[in-house]
C-alpha positions in Angstrom: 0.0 0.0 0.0 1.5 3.2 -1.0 1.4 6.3 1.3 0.8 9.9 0.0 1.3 11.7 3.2 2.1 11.4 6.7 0.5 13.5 10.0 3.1 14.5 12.0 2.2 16.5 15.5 6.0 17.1 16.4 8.3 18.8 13.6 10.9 21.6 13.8 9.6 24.9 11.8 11.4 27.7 11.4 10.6 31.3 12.7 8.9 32.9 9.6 7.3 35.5 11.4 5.8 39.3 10.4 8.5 42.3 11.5 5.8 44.7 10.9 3.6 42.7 13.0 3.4 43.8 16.4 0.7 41.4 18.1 -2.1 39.2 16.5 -5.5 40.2 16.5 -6.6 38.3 19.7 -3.6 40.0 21.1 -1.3 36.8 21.0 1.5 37.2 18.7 2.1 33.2 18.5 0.0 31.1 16.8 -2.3 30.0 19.5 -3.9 27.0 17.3 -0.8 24.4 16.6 -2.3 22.5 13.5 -0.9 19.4 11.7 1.8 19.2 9.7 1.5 17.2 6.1 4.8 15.7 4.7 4.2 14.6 1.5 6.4 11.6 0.2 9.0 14.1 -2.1 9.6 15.4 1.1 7.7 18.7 1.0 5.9 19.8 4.3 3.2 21.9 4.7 1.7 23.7 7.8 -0.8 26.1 7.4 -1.4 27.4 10.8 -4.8 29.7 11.5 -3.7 33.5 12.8 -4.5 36.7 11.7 -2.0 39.3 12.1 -2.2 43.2 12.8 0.3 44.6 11.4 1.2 48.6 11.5 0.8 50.7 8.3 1.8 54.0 7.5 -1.7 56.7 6.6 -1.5 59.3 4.4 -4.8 61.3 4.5 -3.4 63.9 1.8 -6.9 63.1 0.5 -9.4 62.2 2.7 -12.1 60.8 2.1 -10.8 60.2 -1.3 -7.6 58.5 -0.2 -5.7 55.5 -1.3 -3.5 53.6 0.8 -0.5 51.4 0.3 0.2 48.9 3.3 3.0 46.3 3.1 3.9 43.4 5.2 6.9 41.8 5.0 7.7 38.0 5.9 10.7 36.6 6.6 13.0 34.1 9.2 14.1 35.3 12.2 16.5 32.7 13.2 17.7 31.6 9.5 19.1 33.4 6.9 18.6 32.7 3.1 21.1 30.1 2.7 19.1 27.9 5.8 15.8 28.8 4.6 14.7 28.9 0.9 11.5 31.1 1.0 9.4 31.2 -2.2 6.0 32.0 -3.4 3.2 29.7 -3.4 2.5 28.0 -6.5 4.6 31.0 -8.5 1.9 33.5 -7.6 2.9 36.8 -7.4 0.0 38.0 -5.5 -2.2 37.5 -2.5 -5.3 34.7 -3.0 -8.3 36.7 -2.4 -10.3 33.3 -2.6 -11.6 34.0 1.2 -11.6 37.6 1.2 -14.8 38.9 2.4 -15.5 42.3 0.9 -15.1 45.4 3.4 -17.5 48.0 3.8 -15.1 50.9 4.7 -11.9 49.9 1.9 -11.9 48.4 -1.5 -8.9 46.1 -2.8 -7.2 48.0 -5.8 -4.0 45.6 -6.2 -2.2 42.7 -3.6 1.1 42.2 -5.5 4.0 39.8 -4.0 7.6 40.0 -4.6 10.5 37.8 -3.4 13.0 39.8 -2.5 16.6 38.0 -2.9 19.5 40.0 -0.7 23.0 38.7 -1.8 25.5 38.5 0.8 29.2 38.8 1.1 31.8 37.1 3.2 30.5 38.9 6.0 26.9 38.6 5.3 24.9 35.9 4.2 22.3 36.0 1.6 18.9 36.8 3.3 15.4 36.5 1.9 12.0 37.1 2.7 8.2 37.9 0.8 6.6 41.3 0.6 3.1 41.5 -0.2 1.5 45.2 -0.8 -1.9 45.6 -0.2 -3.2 48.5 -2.0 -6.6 49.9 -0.7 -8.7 52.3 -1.5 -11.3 54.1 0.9 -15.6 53.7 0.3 -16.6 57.3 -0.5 -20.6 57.4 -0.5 -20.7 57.8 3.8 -18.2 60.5 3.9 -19.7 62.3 0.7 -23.5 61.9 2.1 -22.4 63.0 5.4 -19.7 65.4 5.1 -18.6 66.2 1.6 -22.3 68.0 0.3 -23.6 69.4 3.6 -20.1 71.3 3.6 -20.6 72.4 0.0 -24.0 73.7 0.8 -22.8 75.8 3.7 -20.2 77.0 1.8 -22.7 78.2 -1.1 -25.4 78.9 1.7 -22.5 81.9 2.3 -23.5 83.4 -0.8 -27.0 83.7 -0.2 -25.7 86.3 2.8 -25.2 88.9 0.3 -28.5 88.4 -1.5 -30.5 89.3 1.5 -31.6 92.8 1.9 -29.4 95.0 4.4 -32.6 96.5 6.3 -33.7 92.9 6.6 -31.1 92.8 9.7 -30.5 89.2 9.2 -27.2 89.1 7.1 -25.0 89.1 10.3 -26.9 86.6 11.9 -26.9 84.1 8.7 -23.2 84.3 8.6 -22.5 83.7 12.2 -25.0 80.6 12.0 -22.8 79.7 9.0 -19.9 79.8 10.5 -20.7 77.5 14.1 -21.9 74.8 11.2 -18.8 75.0 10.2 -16.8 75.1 13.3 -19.0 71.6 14.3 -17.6 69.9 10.7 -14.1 70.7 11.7 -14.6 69.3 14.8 -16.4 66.2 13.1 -13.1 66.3 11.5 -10.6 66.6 14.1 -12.1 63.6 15.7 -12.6 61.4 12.5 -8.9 61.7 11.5 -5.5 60.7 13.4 -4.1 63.7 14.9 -1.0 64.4 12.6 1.1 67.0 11.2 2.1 66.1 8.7 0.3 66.8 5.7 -3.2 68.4 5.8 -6.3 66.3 5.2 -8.4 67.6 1.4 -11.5 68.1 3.3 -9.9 69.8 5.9 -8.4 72.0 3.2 -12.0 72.9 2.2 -13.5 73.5 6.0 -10.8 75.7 6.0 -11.4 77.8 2.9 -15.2 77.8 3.8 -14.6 78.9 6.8 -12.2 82.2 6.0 -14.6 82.5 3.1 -17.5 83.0 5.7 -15.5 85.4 7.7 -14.8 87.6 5.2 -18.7 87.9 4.5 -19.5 88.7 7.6 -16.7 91.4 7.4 -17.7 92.8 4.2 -21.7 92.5 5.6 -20.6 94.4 8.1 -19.3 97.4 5.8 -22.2 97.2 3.8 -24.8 97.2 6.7 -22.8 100.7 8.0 -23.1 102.2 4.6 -26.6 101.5 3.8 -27.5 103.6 7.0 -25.3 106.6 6.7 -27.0 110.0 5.6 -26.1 113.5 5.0 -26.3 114.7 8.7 -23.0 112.2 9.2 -21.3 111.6 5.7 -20.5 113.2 2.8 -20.5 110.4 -0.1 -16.9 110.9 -2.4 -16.9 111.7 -5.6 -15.0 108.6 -6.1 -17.7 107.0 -4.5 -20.4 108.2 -6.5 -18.8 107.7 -9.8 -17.9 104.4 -9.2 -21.1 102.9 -7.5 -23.9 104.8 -8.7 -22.7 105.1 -12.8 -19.7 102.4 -13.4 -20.3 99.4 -11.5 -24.5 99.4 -11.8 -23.7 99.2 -15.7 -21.1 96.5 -15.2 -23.5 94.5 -12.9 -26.2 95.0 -15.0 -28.0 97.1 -12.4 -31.2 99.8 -13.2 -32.0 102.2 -10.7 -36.2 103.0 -10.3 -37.1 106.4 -11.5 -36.9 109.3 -8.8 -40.3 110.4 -7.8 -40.1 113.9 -6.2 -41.7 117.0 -7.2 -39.5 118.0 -9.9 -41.2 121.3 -10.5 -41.3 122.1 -7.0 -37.3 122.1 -6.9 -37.3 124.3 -9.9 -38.9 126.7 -8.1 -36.8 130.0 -7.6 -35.2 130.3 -3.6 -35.4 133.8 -3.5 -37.5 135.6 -1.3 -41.2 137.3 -2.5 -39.7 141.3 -1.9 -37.0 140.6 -4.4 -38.9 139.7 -7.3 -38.7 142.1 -10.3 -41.3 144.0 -10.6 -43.1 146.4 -13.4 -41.5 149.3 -11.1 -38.0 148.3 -11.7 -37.3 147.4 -8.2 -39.7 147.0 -4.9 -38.5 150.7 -3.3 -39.7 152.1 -6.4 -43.1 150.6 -5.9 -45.9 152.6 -4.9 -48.1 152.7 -1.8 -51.5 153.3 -3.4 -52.6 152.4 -6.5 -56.2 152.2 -8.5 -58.2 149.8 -7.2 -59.8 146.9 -8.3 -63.5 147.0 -9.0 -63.3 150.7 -7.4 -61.7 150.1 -4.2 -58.8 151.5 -2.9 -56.0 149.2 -1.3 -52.7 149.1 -0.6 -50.9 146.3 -2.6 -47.6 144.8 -3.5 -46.4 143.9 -7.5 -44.7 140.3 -7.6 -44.0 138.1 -10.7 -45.1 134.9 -10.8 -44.4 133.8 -14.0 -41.6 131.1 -12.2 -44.2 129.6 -9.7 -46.2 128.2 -12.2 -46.2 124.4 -13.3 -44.3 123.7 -17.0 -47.0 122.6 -17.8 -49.5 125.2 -17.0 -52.0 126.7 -19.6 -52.9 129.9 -17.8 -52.0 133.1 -20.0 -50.3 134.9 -17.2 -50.1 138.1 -19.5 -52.6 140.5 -17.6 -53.7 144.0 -19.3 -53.3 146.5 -16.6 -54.7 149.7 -18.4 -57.5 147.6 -19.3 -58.1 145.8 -15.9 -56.6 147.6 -13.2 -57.5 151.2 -14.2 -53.6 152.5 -14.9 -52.1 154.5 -17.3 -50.7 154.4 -20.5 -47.0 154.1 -18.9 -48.6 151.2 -16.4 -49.9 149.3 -20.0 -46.3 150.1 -21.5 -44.8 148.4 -18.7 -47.1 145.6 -18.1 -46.6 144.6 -22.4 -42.7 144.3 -20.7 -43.4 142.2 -18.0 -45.6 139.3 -16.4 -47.3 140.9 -13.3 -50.2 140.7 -10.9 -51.2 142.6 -7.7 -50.9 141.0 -4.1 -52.4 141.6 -1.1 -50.5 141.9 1.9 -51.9 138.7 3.2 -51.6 136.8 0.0 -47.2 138.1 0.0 -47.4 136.5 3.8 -49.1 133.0 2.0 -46.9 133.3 -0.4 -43.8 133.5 1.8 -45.5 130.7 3.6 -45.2 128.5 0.7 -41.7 129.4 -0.4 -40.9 127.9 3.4 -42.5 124.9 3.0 -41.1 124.6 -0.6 -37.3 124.8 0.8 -38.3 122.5 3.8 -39.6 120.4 1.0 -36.2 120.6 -0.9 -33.9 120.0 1.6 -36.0 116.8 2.8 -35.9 115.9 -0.7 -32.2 116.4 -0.7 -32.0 114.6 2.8 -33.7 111.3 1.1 -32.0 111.2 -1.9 -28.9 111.3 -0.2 -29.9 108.5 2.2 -31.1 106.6 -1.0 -28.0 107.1 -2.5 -25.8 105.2 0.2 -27.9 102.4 0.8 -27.8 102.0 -3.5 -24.2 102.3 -2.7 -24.8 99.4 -0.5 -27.2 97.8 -3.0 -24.3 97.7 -5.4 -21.9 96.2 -3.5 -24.1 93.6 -2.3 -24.8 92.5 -5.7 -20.9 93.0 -6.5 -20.0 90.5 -3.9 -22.7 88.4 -4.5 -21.0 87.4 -8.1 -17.5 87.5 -6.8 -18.5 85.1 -3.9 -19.9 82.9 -6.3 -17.3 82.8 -8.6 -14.5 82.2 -5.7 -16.7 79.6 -4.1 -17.0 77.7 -7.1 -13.7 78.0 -8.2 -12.6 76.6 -4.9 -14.8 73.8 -4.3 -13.8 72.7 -8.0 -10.1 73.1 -7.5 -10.2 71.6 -3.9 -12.2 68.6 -3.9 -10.9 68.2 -7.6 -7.2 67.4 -6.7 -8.1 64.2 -5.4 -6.9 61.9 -7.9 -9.4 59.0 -7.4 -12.2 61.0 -6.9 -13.9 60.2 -10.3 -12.4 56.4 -11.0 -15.3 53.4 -10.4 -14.2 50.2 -8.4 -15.5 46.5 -9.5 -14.4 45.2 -6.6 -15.9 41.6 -7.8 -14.3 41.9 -10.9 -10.9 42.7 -8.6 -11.4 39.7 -6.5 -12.1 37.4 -9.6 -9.2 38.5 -10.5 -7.3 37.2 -7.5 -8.8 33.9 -6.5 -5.7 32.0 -7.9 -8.0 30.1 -10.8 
């Protein structure tokens, strides 16, 4: 009867261990379970002993969550160099057998290689050998991107929306502030997801970052703009500079049309000066005399004043009045009133009118009062809109070029296909 193999229980088996390892997974570095050996009748033993290893490996979370890492272990004797021991690679494979890898949930396998690394000695040194295997991994995406990559790419476009709010709202302070606790509770999130190393600096941390000063510049510039939209006459005096540059320039640029003004614009046209300087059809008011015909046979005492400038535009009234025909005066009164516009006031009518050349300069200089107040907070108006479009364009351009530079971020892993590929068959 011919033998194939023989069970041995006692057998001397060199010290292949793991110099990366540092203690097993049940936190025994020896093999706790001593299985059989099989010698085979060309003299070939094999001893497959059950252990699982945890062995140290080097992070780099350049770009986390979209990074790939690289962990090697390294087997070799202990005891024995390469001349004693002959290592070599199981059935010529030059990779790891994936043929009872269960699929991770957190890591996808990208490539196990193994090489056989041969180290010549000298006189001195003898020839040493051992088997690296490199396990390349690569990490799951979808958790980190649901849970941290969009909410921080909504608050950081959520920043925008600060300057799109009106500045009498009062609420564009408060919005950024809000904005910027989110954010400090992601970089936390952050802080406590990731090793704490100095190294290099994490991608998303990179972003939180750039959100963050982002947001703290809007709440600067809100700040400008809030102070601005409020100031008036009484307190500022709007530049020239100013003035030219946000209320003609930049509203063109940003494609910006101010409402039409809606004051009384015949009511500013009105002449400043004062009733008792008015020309007259006397030449001037100390030539003007005390009694005069009456109208309708009475006699009064009355005042000239030309009204021509109180009318509206737009008035039809034929403000030319024949005084020898009308008021009873002379040929020379006729000759002068053919030379000038001219009517007859009361002394009580000069005091109305006075009264309403007040209100009409109180009227102006409240009109000039507003329209300075609505020019600053159109100032304000302007640069709202101005940093609404450079906001957008930076926050864009930096949530491209940041979570961009990972160099992964786009590639699709069939990790079935992968694992087909390394089952040995």
């Amino acid at each position: 009867m011919l033998i194939n193999k023989i069970l041995i229980y006692i057998i001397f088996f060199p010290h292949v261990q793991n110099p990366n390892s540092s203690l097993s997974a049940d936190g025994n570095y020896e093999v706790r379970y001593k299985s059989n050996v099989l010698i085979y009748p060309t003299g070939e033993v094999l001893w497959v002993p059950p252990a699982i290893y945890q062995s140290s490996c080097t992070i780099d979370v350049t770009y986390f969550p979209f990074d790939q890492q690289t962990c090697i272990m390294k087997f070799g004797s202990w005891t024995f160099n390469g001349d004693q021991v002959s290592l070599a690679l199981y059935n010529n494979k030059n990779f790891v057998d994936l043929s009872d890898y269960w699929k991770s949930g957190t890591w996808d396998i990208i490539e196990v290689p193994a090489y056989l690394n041969v180290y010549e000695g000298d006189g001195n040194h003898p020839t040493e050998t051992d088997i690296t295997f490199y396990i390349i991994i690569r990490r799951k995406t979808l958790f980190y991107t649901v849970n941290l990559i969009l909410p921080t790419v909504l608050i950081s476009f959520l920043c925008v929306l600060v300057f799109y709010l009106p500045a009498e709202a009062g609420e564009k302070v408060t919005l950024g502030i809000s904005i910027l606790l989110s954010l400090v509770v992601f970089l936390l999130l952050v802080s406590k997801i990731l090793p704490p190393t100095s190294l290099v600096l994490p991608l998303i941390a990179k972003y939180l970052l750039f959100t963050f000063i982002m947001n703290t510049v809007s709440i600067l510039v809100t700040v400008v703009i809030i102070n601005w939209n409020f100031r008036g006459p009484r307190t500022h005096r709007m530049p020239n500079w100013i003035r030219r540059a946000f209320l003609q320039y930049l509203p063109a640029i940003l494609l910006m049309k101010r409402p039409r003004k809606t004051r009384l614009r015949w009511m500013m046209e009105m002449p400043g000066t004062s009733a008792q300087t008015y020309p007259t059809s006397y030449g001037s008011p100390a030539e003007m005399p005390k009694q005069i015909s009456a109208i309708g046979g009475k006699q009064s005492k009355m005042e000239v004043m030309e009204l021509s400038d109180l009318h509206h535009p737009n008035c039809k009234i034929n403000r030319k009045v024949n005084s020898g025909a009308e008021l009873g005066i002379g040929d020379h009164g006729r000759r002068e009133s053919e030379s000038s516009d001219s009517i007859l006031l009361s002394p009580e009518a000069s005091k109305a009118t006075e009264a309403v050349e007040f209100i009409a300069e109180h009227l102006r200089n409240e009109d000039l009062y507003i329209q300075t107040r609505e020019d600053w907070k159109y100032v304000a108006m302007v640069i709202d809109r101005l940093q609404l479009y450079l906001f957008f364009i930076v926050t864009t351009a930096g949530t491209i070029g940041i979570l961009m530079d990972a160099p992964h971020i786009f590639e699709y892993v069939d990790q079935d296909r992968i694992i087909e590929i390394y089952r040995g068959k």
